[in-house]
C-alpha positions as CSV (number, residue, x, y, z in Angstrom):
1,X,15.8,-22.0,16.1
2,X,16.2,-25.8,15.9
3,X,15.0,-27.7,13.1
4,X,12.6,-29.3,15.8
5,X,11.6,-26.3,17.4
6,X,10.8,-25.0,14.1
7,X,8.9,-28.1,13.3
8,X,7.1,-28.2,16.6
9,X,6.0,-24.3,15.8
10,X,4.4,-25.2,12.5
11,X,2.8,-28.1,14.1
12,X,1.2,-25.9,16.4
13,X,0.1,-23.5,14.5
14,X,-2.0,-26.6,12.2
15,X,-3.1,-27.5,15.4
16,X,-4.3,-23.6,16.3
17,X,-6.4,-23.4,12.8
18,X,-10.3,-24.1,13.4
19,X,-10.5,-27.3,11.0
20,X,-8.5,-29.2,13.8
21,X,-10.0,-27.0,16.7
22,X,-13.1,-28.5,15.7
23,X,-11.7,-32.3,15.0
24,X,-10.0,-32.0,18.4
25,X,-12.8,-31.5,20.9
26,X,-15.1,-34.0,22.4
27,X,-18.4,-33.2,21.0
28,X,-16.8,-33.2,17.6
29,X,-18.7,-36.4,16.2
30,X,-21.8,-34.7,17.3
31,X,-21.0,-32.0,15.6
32,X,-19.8,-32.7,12.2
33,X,-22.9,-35.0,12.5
34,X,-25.2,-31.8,12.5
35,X,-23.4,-30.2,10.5
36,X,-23.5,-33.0,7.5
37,X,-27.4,-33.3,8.1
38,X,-27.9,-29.9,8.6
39,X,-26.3,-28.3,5.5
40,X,-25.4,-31.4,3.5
41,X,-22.4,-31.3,0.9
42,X,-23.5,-28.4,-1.0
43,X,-23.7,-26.2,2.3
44,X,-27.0,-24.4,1.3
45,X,-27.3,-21.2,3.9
46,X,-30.2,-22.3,6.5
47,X,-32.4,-19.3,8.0
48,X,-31.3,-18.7,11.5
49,X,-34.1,-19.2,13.3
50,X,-34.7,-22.8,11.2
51,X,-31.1,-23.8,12.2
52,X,-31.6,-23.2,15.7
53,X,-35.2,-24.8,15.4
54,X,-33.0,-28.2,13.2
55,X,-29.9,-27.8,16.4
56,X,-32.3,-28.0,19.3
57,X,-34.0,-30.8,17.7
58,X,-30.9,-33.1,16.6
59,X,-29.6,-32.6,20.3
60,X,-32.6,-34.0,21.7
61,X,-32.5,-36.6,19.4
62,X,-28.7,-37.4,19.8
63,X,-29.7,-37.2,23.4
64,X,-32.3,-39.5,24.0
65,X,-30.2,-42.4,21.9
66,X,-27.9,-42.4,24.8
67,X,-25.0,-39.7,23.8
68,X,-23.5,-38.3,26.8
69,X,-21.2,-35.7,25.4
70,X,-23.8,-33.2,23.2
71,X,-24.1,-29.1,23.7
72,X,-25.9,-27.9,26.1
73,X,-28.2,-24.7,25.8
74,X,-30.3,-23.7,23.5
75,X,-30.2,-23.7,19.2
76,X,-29.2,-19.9,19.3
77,X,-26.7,-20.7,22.5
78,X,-25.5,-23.2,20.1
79,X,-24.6,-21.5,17.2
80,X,-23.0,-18.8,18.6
81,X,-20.4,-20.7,20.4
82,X,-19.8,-22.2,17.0
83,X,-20.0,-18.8,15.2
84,X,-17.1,-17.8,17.7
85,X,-15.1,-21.1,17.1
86,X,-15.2,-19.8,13.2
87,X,-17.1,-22.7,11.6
88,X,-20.5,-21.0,11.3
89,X,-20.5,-17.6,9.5
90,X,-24.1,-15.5,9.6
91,X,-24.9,-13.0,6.5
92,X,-27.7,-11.8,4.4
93,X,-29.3,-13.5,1.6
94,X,-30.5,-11.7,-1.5
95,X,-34.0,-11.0,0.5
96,X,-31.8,-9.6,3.2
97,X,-32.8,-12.4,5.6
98,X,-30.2,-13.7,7.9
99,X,-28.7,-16.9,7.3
100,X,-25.9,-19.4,8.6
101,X,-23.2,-20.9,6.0
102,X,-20.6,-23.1,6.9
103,X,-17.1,-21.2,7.1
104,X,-13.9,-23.2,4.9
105,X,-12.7,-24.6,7.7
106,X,-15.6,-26.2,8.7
107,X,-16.1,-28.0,5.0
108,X,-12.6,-28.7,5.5
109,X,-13.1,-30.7,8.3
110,X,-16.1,-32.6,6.9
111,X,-14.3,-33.4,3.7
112,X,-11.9,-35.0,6.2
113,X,-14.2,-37.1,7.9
114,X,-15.6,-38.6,5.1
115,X,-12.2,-39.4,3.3
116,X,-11.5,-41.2,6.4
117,X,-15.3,-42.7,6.3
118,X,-14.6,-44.0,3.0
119,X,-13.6,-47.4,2.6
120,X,-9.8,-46.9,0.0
121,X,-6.8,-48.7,-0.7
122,X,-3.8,-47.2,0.3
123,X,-2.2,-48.3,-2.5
124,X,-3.4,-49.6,-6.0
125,X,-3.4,-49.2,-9.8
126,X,-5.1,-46.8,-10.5
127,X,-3.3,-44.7,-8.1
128,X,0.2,-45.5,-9.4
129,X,-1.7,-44.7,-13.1
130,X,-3.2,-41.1,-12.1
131,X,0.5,-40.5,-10.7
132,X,1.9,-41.5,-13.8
133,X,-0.3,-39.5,-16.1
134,X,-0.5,-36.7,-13.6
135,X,3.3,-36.4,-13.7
136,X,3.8,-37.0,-17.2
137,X,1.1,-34.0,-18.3
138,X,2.7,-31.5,-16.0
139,X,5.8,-32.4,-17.5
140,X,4.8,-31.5,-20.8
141,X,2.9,-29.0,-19.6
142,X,5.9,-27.2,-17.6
143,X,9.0,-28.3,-19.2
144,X,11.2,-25.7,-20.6
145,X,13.3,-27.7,-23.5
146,X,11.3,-27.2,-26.7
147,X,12.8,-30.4,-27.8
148,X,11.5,-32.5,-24.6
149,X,7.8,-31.6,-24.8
150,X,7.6,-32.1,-28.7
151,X,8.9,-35.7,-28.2
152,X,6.3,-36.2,-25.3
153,X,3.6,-35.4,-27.4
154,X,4.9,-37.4,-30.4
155,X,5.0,-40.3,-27.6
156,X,1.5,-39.4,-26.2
157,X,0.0,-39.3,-30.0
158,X,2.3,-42.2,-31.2
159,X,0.6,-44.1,-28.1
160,X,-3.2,-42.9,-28.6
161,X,-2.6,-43.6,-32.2
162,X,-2.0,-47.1,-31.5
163,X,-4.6,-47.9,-29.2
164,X,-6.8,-46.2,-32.0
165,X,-6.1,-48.7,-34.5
166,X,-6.0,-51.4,-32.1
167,X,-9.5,-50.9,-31.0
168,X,-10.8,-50.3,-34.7
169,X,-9.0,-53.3,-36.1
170,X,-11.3,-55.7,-33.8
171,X,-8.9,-55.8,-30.9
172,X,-9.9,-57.0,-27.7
173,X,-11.4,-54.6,-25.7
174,X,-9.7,-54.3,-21.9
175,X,-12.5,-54.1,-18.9
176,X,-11.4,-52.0,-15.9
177,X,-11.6,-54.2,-12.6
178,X,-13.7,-53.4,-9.8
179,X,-10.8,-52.6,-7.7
180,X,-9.8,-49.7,-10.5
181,X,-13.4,-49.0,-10.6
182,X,-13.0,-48.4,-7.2
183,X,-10.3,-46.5,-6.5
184,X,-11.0,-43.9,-9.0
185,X,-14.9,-43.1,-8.1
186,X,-13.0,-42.8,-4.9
187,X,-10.7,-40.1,-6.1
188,X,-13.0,-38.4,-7.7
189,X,-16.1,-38.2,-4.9
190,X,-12.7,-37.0,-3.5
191,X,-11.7,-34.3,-5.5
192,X,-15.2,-32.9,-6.0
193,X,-15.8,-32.9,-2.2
194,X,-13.2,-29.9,-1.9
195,X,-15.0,-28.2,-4.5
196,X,-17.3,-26.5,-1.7
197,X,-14.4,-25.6,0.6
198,X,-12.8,-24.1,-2.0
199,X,-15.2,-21.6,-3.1
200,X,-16.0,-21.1,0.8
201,X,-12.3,-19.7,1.4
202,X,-12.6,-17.7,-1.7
203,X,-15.8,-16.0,-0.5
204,X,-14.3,-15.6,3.0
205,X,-11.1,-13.6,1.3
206,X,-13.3,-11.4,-0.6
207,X,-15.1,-10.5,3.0
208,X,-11.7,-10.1,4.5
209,X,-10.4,-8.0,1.7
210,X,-13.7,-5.8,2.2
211,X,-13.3,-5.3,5.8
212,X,-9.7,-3.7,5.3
213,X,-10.5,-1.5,2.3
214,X,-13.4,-0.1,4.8
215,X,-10.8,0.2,7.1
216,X,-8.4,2.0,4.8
217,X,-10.9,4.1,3.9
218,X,-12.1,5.4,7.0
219,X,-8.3,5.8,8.1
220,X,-8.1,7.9,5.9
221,X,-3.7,7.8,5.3
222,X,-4.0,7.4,1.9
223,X,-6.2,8.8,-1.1
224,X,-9.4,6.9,-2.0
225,X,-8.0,6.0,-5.5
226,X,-4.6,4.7,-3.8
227,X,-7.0,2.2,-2.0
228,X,-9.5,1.0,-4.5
229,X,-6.2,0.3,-6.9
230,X,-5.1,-1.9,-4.1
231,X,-8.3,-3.7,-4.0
232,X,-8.0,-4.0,-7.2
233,X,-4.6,-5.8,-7.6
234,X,-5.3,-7.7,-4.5
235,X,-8.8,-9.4,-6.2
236,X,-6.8,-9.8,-9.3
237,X,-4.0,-11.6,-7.2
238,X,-6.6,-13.5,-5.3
239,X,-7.9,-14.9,-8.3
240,X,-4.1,-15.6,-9.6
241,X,-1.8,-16.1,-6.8
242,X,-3.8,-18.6,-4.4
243,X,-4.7,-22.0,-4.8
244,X,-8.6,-21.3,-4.2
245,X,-8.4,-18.5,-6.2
246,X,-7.1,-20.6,-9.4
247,X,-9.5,-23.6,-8.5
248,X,-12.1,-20.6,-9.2
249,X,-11.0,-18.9,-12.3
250,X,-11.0,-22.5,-13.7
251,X,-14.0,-23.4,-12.8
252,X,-15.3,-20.5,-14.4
253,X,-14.0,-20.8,-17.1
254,X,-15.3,-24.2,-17.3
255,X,-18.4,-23.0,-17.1
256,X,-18.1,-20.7,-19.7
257,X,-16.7,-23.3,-22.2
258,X,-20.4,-24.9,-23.7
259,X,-18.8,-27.9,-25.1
260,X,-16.8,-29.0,-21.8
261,X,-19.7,-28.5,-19.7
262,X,-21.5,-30.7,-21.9
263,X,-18.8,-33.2,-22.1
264,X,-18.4,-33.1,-17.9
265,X,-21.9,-34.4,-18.3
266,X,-21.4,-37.0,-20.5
267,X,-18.5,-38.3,-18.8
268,X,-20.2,-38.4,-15.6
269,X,-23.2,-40.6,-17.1
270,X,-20.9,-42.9,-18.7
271,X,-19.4,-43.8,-15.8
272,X,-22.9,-44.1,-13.5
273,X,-24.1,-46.5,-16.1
274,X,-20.8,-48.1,-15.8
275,X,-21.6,-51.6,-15.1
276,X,-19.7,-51.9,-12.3
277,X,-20.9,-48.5,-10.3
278,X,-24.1,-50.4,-9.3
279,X,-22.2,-52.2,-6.9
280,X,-19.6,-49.3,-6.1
281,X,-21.1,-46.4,-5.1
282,X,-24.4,-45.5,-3.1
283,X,-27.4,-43.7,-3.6
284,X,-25.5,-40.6,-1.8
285,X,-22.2,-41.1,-4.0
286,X,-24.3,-41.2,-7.3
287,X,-26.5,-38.0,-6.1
288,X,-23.3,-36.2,-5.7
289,X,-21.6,-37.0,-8.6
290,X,-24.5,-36.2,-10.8
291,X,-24.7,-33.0,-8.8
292,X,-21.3,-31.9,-10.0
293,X,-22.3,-29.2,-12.1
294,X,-24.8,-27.6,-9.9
295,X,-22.6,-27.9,-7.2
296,X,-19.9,-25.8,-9.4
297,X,-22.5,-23.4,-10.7
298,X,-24.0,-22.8,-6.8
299,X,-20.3,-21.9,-5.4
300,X,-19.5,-20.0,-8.6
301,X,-23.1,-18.0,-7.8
302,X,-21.9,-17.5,-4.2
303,X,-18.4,-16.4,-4.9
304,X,-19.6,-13.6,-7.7
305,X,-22.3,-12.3,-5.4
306,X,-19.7,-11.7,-2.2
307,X,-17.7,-10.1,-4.8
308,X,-20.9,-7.6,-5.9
309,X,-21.1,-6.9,-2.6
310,X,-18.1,-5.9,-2.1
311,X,-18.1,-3.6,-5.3
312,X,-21.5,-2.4,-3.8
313,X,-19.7,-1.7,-0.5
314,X,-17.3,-0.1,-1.7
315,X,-19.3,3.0,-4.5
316,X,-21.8,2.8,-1.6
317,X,-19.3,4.1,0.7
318,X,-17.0,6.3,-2.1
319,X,-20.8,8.2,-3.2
320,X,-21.8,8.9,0.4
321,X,-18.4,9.3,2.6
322,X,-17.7,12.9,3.4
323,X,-14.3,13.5,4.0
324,X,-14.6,17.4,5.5
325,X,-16.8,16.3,7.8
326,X,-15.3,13.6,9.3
327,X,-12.3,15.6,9.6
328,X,-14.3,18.3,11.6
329,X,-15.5,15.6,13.6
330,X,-12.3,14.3,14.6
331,X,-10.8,17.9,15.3
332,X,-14.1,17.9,17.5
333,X,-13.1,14.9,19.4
334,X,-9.5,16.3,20.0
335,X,-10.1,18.8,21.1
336,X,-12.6,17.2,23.9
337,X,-9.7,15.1,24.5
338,X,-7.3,18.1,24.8
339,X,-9.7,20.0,27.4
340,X,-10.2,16.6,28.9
341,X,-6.5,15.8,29.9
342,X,-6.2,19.9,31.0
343,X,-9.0,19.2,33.2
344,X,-7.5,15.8,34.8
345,X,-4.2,17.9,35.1
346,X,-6.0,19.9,38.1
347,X,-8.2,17.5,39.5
348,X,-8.4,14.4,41.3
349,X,-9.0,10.9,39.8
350,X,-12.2,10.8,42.1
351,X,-13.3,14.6,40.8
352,X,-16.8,14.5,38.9
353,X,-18.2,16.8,36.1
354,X,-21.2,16.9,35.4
355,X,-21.6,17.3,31.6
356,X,-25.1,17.7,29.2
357,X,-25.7,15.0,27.5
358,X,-26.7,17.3,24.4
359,X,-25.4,20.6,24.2
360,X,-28.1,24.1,25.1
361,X,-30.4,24.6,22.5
362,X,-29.3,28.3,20.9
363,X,-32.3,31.2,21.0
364,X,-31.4,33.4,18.1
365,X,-34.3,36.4,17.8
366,X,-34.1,36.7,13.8
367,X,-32.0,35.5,11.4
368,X,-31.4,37.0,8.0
369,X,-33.4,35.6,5.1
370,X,-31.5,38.0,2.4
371,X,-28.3,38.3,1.9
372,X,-26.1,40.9,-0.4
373,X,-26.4,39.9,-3.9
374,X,-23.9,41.8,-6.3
375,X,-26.2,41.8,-9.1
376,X,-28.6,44.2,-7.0
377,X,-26.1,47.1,-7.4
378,X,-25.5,47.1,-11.1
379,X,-26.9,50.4,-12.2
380,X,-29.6,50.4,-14.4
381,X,-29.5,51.2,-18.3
382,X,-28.0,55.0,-19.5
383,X,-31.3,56.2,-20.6
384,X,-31.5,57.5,-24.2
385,X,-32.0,60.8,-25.0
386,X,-35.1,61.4,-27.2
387,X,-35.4,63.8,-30.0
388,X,-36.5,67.3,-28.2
389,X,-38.0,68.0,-31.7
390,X,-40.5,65.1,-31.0
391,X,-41.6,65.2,-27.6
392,X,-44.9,66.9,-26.8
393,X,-44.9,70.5,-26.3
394,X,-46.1,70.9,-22.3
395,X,-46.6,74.1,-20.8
396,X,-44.9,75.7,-17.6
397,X,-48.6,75.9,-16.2
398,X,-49.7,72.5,-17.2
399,X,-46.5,70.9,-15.3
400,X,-47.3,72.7,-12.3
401,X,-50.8,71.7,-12.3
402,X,-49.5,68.1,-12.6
403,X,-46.9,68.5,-9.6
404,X,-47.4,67.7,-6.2
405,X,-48.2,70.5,-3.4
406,X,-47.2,73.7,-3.2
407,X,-46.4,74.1,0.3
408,X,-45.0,77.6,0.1
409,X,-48.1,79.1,-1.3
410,X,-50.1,76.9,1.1
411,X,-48.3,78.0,4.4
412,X,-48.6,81.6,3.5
413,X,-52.3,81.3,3.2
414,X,-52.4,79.0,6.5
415,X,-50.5,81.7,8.2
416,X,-52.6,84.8,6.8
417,X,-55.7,82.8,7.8
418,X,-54.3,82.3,11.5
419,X,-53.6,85.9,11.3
420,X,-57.0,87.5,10.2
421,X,-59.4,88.9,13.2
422,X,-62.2,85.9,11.7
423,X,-60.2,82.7,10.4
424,X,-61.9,79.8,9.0
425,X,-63.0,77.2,11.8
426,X,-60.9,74.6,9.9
427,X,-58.9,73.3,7.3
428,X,-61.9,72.2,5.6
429,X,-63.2,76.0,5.5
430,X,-60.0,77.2,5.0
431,X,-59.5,75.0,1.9
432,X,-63.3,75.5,0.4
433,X,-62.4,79.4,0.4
434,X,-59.0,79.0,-1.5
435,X,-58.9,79.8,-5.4
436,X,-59.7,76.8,-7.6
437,X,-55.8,76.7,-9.0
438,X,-54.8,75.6,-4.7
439,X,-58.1,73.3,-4.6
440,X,-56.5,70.5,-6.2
441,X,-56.4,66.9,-4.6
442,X,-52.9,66.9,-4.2
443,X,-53.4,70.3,-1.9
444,X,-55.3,68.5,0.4
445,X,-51.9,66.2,1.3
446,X,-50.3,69.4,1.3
447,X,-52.5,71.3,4.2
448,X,-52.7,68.0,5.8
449,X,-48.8,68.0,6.2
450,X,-48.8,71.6,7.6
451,X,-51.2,70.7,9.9
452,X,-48.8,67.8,11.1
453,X,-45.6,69.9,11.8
454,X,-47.7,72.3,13.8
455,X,-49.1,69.1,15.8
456,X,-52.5,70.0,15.4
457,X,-55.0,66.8,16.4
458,X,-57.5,65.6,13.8
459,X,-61.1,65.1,15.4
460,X,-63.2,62.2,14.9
461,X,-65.8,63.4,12.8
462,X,-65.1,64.2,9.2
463,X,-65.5,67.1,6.6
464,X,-65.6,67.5,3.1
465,X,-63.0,68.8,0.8
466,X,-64.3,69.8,-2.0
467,X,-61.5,69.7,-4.5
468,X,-61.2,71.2,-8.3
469,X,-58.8,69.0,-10.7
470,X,-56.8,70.8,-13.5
471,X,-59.4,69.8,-15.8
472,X,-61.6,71.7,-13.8
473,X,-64.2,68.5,-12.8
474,X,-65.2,68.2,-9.4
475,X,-64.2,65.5,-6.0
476,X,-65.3,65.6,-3.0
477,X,-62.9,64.1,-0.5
478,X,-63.7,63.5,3.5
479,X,-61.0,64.2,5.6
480,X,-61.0,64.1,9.1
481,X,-61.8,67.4,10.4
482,X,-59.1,69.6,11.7
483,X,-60.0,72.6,13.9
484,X,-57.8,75.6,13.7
485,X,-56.4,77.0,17.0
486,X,-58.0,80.4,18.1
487,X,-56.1,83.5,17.2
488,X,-56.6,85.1,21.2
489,X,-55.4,81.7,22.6
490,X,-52.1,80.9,20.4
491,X,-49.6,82.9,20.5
492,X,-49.0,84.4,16.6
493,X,-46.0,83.6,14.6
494,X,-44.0,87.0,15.2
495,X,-44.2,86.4,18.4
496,X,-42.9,82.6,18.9
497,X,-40.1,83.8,16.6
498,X,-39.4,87.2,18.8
499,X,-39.4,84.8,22.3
């Protein structure tokens, strides 16, 4: 490529950035015209709605005094063409209310206008003197012969030194001329113009470098800690390596620094009771300068608050992003595509499918509310075997009268009873005519059971059972009343087993 070509592409590409995109177009005096009365130099965020209330009315305005070329469409129309042409940006506040800010290149491109609305010598004194001075600091600042900056500074003290004594030994003492005067409140409404700007493109590369480590993240090609340690060394870098970011670390630091802040102020009244400024600078110009901290100490606020947001952004999205399951997810979604592009392999491009928007709701009868827990089968303590020689001495008797029923003895009686020419009517009778020892409660259970494997059907009525306990007290149970089956009817025992 040609030196020209290469010229022309650079050229073009100034051309391309929004500062001049704006400058360029036709409505671009009505705009930086809103914009300067909207926002003013400190470029306070406006609520939305109040901007497009302010946009709406300025057109009108602008309007009825006879301008031709103004936007048409209403204040929200309005700002979002501008939003889209990058020189309004809309966030949240600290309430979380929407607001518009002018972007960098917006404040670059009113700093522009008003340089070129100020009235300046293109060449003067003081100029030639801050060039001089300018040059001869970095010099001392930046050269590398040990020898070189030691005799500057001899020079520079030799120099104040003089001046010093001059000025203490009744010398006369040298006015600056209006036309100094001049030029250097020109220079520095100049330099403290940019101020805004500057901290604007610092706030937008802290947004920009938020929108990639969300997008790093969610890519998920590289580990989380891999990203935040770029963010990292790209905010450190930001604050090193760029000119905005340098402009901000130094006015930070200035800000730390008591004793210059204080001395910024006193420099700045001297030189608005200068004499001289009366007739210099405007009511604006003397606003702005004495607005110089607060205008430092509003971007400073803005630029550490996008960067807390970021921070924010970023634990808020390390504490609640779930790896797994966004990796199911996008198996999920492959697959779909996979079945997808087997389905298109067989049909048409005009073939339909008709597909649930959410998938069948699954019926599942019962679902298991325990599950196997380990500790359930550890087997219970070894029990300890007591000393025979002190546990009570129980009879053989006495155990059985404590046992359950005896249903052999009970079934033989059942069966004899069944047998005899006169049984007992029921089990009631049949149990009232036992011996005390088979009268016990528990025998009831027991005659109760034979009567179940035989399948004989209690009645609805009831009888008493009058049972005897061990101790040999008294209870009388009533039991529904069970009728025994007549001996000419059934068939007897022998003769079920003999068939």
């Amino acid at each position: 490529m040609s030196e020209i070509a290469g010229e022309l592409a650079r050229v073009k590409g100034a051309f391309a950035q929004p500062t001049l995109t704006l400058l360029h177009q036709r409505q671009a005096p009505v705009v930086i015209t809103i914009f300067r009365t909207a926002f003013g130099r400190s470029n306070t965020p406006i609520p939305t709605a109040r901007l497009h209330t302010q946009v709406e009315e300025h057109v009108e305005q602008m309007r009825r005094a006879g301008e031709q070329d103004v936007p048409v469409g209403s204040g929200r129309e309005i700002c979002q063409r501008w939003m889209r042409g990058q020189w309004l940006v809309r966030s949240l506040d600290e309430q979380g209310n929407e607001v518009y800010a002018l972007t960098s290149h917006a404040q670059q491109a009113l700093e522009l206008v008003k340089n070129l609305a100020r009235d300046r010598a293109t060449l003067s004194e003081h100029r030639v003197a801050t060039i001089l001075s300018t040059v001869r600091r970095f010099n001392s600042e930046a050269n590398p012969d040990r020898t070189a900056r030691v005799t500057i500074l001899n020079e520079e003290i030799a120099r104040l030194q003089g001046e010093r004594d001059r000025l203490v030994d009744g010398g006369d003492l040298e006015g600056a001329t209006e036309d100094y005067m001049l030029e250097g409140f020109t220079e520095l409404l100049s330099l403290i113009s940019a101020l805004p700007s500057d901290f604007a493109r610092v706030e937008e590369r802290f947004a920009a470098i938020r929108s990639e480590i969300l997008a790093a993240f969610r890519a998920e090609d590289r580990p989380a800690g891999e990203v935040i340690d770029a963010y990292l060394s790209r905010a450190d870098a930001l604050m090193t390596a760029t000119h905005e970011g340098r402009a901000f670390e130094g006015a930070f630091a200035l800000l730390r620094d008591d004793a210059l802040v204080t001395r910024l102020r006193e420099d700045l009244t001297d030189l608005l009771e200068h004499p001289l400024s009366d007739r210099i600078l405007s009511d604006a110009d003397r606003a702005e300068l004495r607005g110089t901290v607060r205008l430092v100490r509003d971007g400073l606020d803005r630029v550490l608050a996008q960067r807390s947001r970021v921070t924010a952004t970023l634990k808020e999205y390390i504490v609640s992003h779930d790896a797994a399951r966004d990796r199911e997810l996008e198996q999920v979604l492959r697959q779909v595509e996979s079945e997808l592009m087997t389905w298109m392999a067989s049909t048409g491009p005009r073939a339909t499918h008709d597909v649930a928007l959410l998938p069948a709701r699954a019926s599942v009868e019962h679902l298991r509310e325990r599950f196997h827990d380990p500790a359930d089968d550890v087997l219970p303590d070894r029990i300890v075997a007591a000393d025979p020689d002190l546990a009570p001495q129980v009879s053989l008797a006495e155990l059985v009268a404590q046992g359950g029923p005896r249903l052999g003895t009970l079934r033989e009686r059942l069966d004899a009873a069944l047998a005899s020419l006169l049984p007992a009517g029921s089990l009631g009778a049949l149990f009232d005519g036992l011996e005390p020892s088979l009268r016990r409660p528990v025998e009831i259970f027991g005659l109760l059971h034979l009567a179940a494997e035989r399948a004989w059907e209690a009645e609805e009525d009831t009888e008493a059972f009058d049972a005897v306990r061990p101790d040999g007290s008294r209870r009388s149970f009533a039991v529904p009343r069970t009728a025994l089956p007549d001996p000419d009817l059934a068939p007897r025992p022998d003769t079920e087993t003999r068939t």
